[in-house]
C-alpha positions as CSV (number, residue, x, y, z in Angstrom):
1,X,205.1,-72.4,-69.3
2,X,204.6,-73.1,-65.9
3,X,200.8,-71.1,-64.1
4,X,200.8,-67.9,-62.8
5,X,197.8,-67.1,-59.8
6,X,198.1,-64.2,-57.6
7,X,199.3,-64.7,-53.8
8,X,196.2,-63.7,-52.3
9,X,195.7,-68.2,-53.0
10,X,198.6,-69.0,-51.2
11,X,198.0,-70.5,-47.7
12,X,199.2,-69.0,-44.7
13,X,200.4,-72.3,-42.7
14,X,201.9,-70.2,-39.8
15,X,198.0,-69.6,-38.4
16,X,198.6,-66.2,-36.9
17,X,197.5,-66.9,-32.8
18,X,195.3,-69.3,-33.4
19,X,196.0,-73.0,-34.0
20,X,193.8,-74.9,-36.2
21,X,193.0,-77.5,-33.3
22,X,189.0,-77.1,-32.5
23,X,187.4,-77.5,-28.0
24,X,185.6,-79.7,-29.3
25,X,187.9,-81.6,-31.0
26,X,190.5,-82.5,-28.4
27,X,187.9,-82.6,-25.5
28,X,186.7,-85.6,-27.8
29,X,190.0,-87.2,-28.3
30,X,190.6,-87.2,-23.9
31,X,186.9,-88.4,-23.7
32,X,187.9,-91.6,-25.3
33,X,191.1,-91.8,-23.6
34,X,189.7,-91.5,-20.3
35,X,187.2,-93.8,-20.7
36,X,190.0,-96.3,-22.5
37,X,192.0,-96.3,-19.7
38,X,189.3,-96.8,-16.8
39,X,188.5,-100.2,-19.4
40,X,192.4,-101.1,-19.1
41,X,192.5,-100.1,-15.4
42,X,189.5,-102.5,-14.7
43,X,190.6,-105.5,-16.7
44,X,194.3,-105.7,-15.5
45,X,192.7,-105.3,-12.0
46,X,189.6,-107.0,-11.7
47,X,189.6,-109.8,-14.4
48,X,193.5,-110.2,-14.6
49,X,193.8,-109.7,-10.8
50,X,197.1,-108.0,-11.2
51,X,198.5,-105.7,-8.1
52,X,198.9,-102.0,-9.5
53,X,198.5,-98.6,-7.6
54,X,194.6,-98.5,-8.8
55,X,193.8,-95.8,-6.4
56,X,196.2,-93.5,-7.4
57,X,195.5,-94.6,-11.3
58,X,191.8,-93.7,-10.8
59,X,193.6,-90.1,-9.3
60,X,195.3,-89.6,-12.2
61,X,192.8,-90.3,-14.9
62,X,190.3,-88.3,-12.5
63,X,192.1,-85.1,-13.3
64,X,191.7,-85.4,-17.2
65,X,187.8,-86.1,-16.5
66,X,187.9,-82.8,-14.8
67,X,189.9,-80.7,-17.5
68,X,187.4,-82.2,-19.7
69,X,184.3,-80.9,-18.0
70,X,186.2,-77.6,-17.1
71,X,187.0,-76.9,-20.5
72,X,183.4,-77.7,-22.0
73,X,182.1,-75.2,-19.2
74,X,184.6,-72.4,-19.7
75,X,184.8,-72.4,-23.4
76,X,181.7,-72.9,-26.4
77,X,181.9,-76.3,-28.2
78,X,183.5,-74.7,-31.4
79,X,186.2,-73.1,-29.4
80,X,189.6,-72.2,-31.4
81,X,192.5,-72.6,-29.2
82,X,195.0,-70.6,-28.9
83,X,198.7,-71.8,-30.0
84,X,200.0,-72.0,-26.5
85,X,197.1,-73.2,-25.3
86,X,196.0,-76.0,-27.2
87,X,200.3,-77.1,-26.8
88,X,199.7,-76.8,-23.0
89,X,196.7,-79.1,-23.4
90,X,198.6,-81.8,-25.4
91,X,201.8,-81.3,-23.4
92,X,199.6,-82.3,-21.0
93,X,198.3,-85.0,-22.4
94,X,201.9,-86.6,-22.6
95,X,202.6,-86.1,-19.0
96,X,199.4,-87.7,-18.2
97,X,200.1,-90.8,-19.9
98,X,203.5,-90.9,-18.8
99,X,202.3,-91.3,-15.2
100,X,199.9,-93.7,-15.9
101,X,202.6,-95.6,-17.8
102,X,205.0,-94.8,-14.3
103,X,202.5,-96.8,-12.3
104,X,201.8,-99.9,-14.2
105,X,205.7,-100.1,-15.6
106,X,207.2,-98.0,-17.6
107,X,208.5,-98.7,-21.1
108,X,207.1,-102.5,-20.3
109,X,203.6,-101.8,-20.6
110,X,202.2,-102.5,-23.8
111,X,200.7,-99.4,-24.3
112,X,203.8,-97.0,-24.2
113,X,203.5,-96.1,-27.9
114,X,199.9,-94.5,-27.2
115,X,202.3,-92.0,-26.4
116,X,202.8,-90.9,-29.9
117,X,199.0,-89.9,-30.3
118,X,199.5,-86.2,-29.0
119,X,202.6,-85.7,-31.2
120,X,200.3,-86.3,-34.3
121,X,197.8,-84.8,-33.0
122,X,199.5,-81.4,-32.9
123,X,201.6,-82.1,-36.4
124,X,197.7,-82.2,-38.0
125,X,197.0,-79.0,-36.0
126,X,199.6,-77.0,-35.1
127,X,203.1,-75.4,-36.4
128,X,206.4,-77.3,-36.8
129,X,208.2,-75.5,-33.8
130,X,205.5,-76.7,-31.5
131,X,205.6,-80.1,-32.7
132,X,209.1,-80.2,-32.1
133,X,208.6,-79.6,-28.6
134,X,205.9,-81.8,-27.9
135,X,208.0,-84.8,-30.0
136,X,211.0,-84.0,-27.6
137,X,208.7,-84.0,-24.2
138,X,206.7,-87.0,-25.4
139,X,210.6,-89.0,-26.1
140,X,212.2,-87.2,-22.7
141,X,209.3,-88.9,-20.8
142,X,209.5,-92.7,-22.8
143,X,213.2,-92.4,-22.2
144,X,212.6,-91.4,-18.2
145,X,210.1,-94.7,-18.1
146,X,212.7,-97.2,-20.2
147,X,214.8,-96.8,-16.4
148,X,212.6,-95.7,-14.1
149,X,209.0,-97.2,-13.0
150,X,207.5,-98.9,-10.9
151,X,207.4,-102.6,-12.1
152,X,204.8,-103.8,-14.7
153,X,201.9,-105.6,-13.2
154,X,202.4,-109.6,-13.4
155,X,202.5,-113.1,-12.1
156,X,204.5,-113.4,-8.6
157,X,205.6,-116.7,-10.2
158,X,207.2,-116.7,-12.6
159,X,208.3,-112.8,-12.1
160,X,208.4,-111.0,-15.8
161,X,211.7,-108.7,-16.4
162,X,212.7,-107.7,-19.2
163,X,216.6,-107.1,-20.1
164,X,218.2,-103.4,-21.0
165,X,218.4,-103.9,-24.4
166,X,214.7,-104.8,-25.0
167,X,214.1,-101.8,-23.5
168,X,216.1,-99.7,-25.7
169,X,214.8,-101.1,-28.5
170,X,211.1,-100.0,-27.6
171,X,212.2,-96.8,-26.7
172,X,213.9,-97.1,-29.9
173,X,210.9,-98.2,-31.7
174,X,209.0,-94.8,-30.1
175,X,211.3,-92.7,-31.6
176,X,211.4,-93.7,-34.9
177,X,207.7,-93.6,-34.7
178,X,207.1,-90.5,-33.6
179,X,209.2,-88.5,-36.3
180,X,207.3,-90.3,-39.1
181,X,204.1,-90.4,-37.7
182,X,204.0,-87.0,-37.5
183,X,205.8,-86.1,-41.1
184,X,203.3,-88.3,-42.6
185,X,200.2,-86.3,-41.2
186,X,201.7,-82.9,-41.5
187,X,202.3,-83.9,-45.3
188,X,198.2,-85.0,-45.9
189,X,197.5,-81.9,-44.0
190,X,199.6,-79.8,-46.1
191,X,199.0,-81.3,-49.2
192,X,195.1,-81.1,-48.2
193,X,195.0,-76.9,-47.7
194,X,197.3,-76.5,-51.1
195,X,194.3,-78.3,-52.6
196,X,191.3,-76.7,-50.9
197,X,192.7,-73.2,-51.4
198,X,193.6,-74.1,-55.1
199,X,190.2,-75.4,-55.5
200,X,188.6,-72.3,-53.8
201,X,190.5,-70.2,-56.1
202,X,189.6,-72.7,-59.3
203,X,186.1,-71.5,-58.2
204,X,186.1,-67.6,-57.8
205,X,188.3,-67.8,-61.6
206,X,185.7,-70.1,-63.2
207,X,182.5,-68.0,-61.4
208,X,184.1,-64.5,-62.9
209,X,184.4,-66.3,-66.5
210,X,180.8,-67.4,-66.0
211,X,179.7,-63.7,-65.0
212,X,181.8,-62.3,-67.7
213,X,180.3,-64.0,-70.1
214,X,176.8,-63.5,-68.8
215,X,177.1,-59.6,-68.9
216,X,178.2,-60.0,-72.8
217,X,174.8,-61.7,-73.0
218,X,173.0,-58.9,-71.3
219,X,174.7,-56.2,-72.7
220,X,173.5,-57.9,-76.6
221,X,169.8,-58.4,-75.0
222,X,170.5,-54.5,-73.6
223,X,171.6,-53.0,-77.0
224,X,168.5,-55.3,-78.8
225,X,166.2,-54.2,-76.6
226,X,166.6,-50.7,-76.0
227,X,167.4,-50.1,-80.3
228,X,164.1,-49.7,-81.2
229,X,163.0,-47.0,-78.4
230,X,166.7,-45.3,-79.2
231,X,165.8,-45.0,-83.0
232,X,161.9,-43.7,-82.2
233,X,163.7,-40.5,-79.7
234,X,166.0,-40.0,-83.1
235,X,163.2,-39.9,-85.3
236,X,160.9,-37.9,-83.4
237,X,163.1,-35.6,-82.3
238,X,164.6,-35.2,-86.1
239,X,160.8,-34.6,-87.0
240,X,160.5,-31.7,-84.2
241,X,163.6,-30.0,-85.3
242,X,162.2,-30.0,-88.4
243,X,159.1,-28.2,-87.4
244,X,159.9,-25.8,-84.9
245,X,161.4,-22.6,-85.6
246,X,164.9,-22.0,-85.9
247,X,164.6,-19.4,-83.0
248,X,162.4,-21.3,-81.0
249,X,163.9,-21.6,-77.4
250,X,163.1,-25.1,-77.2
251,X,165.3,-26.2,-80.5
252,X,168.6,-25.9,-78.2
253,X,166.7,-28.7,-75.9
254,X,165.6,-31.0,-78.8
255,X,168.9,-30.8,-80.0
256,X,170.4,-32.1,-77.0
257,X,167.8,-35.0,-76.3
258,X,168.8,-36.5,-80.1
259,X,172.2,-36.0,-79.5
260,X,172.0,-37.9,-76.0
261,X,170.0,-40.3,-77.9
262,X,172.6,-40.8,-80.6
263,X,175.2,-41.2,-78.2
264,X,173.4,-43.8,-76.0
265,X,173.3,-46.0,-79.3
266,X,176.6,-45.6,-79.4
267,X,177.7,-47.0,-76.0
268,X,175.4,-49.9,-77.0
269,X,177.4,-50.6,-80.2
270,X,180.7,-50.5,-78.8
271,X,179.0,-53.0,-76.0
272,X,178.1,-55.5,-78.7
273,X,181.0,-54.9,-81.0
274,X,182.7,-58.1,-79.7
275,X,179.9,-60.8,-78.4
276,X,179.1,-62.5,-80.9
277,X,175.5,-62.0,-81.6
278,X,173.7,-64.9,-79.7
279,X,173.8,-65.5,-75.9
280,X,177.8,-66.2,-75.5
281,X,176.4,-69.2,-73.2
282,X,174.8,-71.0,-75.3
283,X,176.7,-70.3,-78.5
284,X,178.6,-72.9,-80.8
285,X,182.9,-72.6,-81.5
286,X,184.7,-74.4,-83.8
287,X,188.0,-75.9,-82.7
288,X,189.7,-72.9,-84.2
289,X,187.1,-70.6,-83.2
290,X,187.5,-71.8,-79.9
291,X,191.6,-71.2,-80.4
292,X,191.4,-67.7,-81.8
293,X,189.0,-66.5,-78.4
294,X,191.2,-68.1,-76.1
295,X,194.2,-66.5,-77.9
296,X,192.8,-63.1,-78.7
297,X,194.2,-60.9,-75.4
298,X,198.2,-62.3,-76.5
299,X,197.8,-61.5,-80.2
300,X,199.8,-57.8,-79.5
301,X,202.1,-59.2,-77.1
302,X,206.4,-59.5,-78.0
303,X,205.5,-63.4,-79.1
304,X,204.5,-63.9,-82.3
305,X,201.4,-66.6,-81.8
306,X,200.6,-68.7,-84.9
307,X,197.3,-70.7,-85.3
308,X,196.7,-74.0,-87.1
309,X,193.7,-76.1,-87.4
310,X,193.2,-79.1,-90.2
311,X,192.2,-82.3,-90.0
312,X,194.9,-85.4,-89.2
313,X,195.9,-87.0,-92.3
314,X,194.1,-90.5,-91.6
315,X,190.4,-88.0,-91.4
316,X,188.1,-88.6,-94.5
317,X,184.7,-88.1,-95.2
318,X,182.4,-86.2,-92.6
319,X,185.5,-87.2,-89.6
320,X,187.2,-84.8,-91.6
321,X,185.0,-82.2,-90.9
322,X,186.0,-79.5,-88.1
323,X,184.6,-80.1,-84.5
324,X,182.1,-77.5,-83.3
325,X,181.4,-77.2,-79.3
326,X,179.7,-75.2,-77.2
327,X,181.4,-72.0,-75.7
328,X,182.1,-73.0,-72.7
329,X,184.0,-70.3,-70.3
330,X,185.8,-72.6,-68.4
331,X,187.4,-74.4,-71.8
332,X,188.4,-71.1,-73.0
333,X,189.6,-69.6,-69.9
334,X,191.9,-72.7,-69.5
335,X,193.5,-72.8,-72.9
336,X,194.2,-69.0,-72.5
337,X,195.6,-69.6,-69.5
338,X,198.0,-72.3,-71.3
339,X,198.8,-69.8,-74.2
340,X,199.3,-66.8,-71.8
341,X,202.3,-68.9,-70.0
342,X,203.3,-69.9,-73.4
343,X,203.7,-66.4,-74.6
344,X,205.8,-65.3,-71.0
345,X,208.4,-67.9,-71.6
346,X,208.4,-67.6,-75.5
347,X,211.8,-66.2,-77.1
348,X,209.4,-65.4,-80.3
349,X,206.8,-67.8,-81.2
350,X,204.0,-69.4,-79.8
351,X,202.8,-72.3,-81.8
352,X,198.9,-73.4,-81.7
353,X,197.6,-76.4,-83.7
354,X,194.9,-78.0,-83.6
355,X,194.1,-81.6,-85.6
356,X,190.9,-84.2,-85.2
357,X,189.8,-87.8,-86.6
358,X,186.4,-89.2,-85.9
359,X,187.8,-90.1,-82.4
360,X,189.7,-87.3,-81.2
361,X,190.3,-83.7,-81.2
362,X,194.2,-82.7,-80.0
363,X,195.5,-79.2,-79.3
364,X,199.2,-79.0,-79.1
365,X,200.5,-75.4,-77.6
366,X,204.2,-75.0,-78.4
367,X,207.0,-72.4,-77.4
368,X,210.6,-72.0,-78.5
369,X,211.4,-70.9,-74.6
370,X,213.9,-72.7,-72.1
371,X,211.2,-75.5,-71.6
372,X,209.8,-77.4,-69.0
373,X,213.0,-78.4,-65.8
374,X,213.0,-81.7,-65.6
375,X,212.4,-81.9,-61.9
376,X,208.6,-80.9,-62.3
377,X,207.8,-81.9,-65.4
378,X,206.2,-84.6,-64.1
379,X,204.4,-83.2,-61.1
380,X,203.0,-80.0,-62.9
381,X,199.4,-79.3,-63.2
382,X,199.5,-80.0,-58.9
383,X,198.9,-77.1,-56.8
384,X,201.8,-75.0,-56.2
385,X,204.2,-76.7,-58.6
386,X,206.3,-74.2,-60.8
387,X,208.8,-73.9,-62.7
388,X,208.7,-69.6,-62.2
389,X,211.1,-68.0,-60.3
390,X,210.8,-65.0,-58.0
391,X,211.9,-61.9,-60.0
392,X,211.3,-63.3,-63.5
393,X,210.0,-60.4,-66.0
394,X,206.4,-60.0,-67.5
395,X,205.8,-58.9,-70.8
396,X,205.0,-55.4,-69.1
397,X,208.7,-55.1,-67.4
398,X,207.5,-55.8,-63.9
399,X,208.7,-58.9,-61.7
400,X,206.6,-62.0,-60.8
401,X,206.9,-65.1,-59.1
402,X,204.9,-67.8,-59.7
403,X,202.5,-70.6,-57.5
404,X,201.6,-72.8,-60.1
405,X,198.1,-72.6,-59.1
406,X,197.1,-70.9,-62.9
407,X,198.5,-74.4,-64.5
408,X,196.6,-76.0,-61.7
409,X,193.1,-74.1,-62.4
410,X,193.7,-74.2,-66.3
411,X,194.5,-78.1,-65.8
412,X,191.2,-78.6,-64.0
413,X,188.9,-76.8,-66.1
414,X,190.1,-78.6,-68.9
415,X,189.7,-81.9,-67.1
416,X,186.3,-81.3,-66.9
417,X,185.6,-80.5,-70.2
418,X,186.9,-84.2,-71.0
419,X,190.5,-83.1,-71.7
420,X,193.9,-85.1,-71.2
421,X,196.9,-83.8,-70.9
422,X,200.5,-84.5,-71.2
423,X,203.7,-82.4,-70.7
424,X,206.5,-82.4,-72.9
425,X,210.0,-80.4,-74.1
426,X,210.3,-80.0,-77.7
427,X,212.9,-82.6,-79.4
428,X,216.3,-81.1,-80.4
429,X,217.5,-79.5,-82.2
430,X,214.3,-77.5,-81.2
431,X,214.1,-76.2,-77.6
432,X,210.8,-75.5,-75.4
433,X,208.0,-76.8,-74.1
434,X,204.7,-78.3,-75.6
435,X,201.5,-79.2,-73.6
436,X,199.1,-81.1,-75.6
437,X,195.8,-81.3,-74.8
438,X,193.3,-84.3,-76.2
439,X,189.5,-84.7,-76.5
440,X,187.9,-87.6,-77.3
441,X,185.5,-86.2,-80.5
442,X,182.0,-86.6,-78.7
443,X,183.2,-84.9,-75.1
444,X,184.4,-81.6,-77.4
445,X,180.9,-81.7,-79.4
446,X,178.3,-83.2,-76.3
447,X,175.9,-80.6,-74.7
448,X,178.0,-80.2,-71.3
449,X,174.7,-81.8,-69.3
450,X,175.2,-84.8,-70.9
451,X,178.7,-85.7,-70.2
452,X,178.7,-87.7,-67.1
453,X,175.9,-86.6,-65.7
454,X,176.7,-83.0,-64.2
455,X,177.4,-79.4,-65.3
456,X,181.0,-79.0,-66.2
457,X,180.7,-75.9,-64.3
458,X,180.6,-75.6,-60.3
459,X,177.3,-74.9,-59.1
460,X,177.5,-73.3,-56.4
461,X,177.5,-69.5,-57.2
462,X,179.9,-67.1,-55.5
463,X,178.6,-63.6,-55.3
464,X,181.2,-60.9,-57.4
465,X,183.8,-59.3,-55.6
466,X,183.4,-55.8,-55.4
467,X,185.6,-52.7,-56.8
468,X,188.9,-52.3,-54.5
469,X,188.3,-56.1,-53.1
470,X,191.4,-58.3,-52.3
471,X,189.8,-61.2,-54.8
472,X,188.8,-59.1,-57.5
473,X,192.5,-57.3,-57.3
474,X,193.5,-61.1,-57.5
475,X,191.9,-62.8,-59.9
């Protein structure tokens, strides 16, 4: 039972020509080095009164001033680099601090693991192959300064020298660094797209459920509105073909204006055959209400899906009676989402049952399918976590592979609601796999307002995609 979203949600991590790395940005980041290392330069040398090559140091850290101001001269503030460009930038970066380093010596100074700092820089920003080669210049460059600098600066007396194998044990210390440094940031940075794009789709579903549901509402208000002008036409007209002659060369037009008139009621029936009669936003389900909606669109597929809705066995009294809730599009959207998945990976049955106390209301959707792998069972509900494999058949013959992203949305819109969930194989000699979803009593029934403090629903709205649209093709 593992989600189903459309690629157009995936995120493209590659970033075309561009790299992700802002002007701004890393003009910033040399800003701070600069002015970092004229405050090192002039303590070691003026407070510390150690001997180093100062004039050449000032050189050095003279040139990275000047890329700086180039670079905010050429290029606007909010600047994209390029790919190669913004690696040429921190490739220089490396090389910059390994001179410094060079002068004031080598893999003795203290600050040789600053040296790391462009390597995350670019796993937060750009592609994996360029990281690569900015990890390998940044540990050719410690490894050049472990044997050859000029001394550190120090005492005459005693003279400070440190032995080969302290040495290799800071560059040592660098590149075990590096590696995870990097990894680690490339991870968060990862892990933080997945969830913005799965978050931006979450949105575009949930507004489309919303406008859905708002165009049932207008088409009932349409069809209650315009029924009383509709029947007038009919009776007038009826009336006039009544009175004029049968040869009159204006019957043939009455005719045709009740007709149009008939068959405009019509369209406005078949509109508001399945709303329910009241604003679908502000209406009332019950629990198996609520189950039936969500289920309705899977009722004809190869699954047979059973309902079930009673009270738990310890419910008396008015806790035994059934939970009603708002319709919320977002609740129903993400149960049907749930059954849907259920009904792809079904072998003939989908299960639904629902049962409540005066505390809770649970939902437990069941399929006799291959079941949850055990290697996600745990992580599912996350963005991008499936259990669908490329080339796996939809009820309509064709081939899908799966992002995990419509567990992911269903998850969250449930979570809103209130919900809990937990993830679960059926016990043998059974086989499949069971979500069950639980309310506590007064989230299902509260106006959604009331529940901490917010709509359950995003409000931000997203204007509708239009016919032919890569979003509305998606969703």
């Amino acid at each position: 039972m593992p989600g189903n979203t459309p690629r157009f949600f995936e995120p493209n991590f590659t970033f075309g020509g561009d790299s992700q790395l802002r002007l701004q940005t890393i003009v910033r980041l040399r800003w701070f080095g600069v002015l970092g290392q004229i405050f090192a330069l002039c303590v070691v040398y003026f407070w510390l009164g150690f001997d180093l090559p100062a004039g050449a140091c000032l050189t050095i850290i003279a040139v990275s001033a000047w890329v700086n101001v180039f670079l905010a001269i050429r290029y606007p503030a909010r600047h994209r680099l390029s790919l190669r460009f913004a690696t040429a930038l921190l490739a220089y970066d490396i090389i910059q601090l390994a001179s410094l380093l060079y002068l004031t010596g080598g893999i003795d100074n203290p600050f040789t693991m600053l040296i790391v700092a462009p390597v995350t820089v670019s796993a937060a920003t750009l592609p994996l192959g360029h990281t690569i080669g900015l990890g390998v210049l940044a540990l050719a460059s410690t490894a050049l300064l472990a044997f050859y600098a000029k001394p550190l600066p120090w005492y005459l007396d005693p003279p400070l020298t440190h032995p080969l194998l302290y040495k290799v044990g800071i560059l040592s210390a660098v590149a075990a660094s590096m590696p995870f440094l990097a990894i680690y940031v490339w991870r968060l940075t990862k892990e933080g797209r997945q969830m913005s794009a799965a978050l931006a789709a979450t949105e575009l579903v949930l507004s489309r459920e919303q406008k859905l549901h708002a165009l049932d509402g207008l088409a009932a208000a349409a069809a209650h509105e315009l029924g009383t002008p509709l029947s007038t036409i009919t009776l007038v007209t009826n009336e006039l073909d009544r009175q004029i002659d049968k040869n009159s060369p204006h019957r043939e037009d009455i005719l045709l204006l009740r007709s149009q008139a008939q068959r405009c009621r019509e369209i406005l029936q078949k509109l508001t055959r399945h709303p329910p009669d009241e604003d679908p936003l502000h209406a009332t389900l019950t629990v198996k209400e609520l189950l039936h909606e969500a289920a309705a669109p899977y009722l004809d597929g190869r699954a047979r899906i059973q309902i079930r809705a009673t009270p738990s066995s310890s419910a008396a009294g008015p806790e035994a009676r059934q939970p009603t809730g708002l319709r919320r599009p977002g609740v129903i959207y993400g149960l049907g989402n749930l059954i849907e998945n259920a009904a792809d990976y079904a072998e003939s049955r989908v299960e639904i049952s629902a049962e409540w106390d005066g505390q809770t209301v649970v939902v437990l959707i069941a399929d006799d399918g291959p079941g949850f792998k055990p290697e996600v069972i745990d992580n599912l509900g996350e963005p991008y976590v499936t259990t669908r494999s490329a080339g796996r058949k939809e009820r309509n013959g064709g081939k899908v592979s799966g992002l995990g992203l419509g567990f992911f949305i269903a998850k969250t819109l449930l979570e809103r609601s209130g919900a809990r969930f937990h993830f679960d194989n059926r016990a043998a000699p059974e086989h499949g796999a069971m979500v069950r979803i639980t309310w506590p009593r007064t989230a299902f029934e509260a106006m959604p307002e009331a529940r901490e403090g917010h709509a359950p629903f995003p409000t931000r709205r997203l204007e509708p995609p239009a016919p032919g649209d890569p979003i509305s093709d998606a969703i």
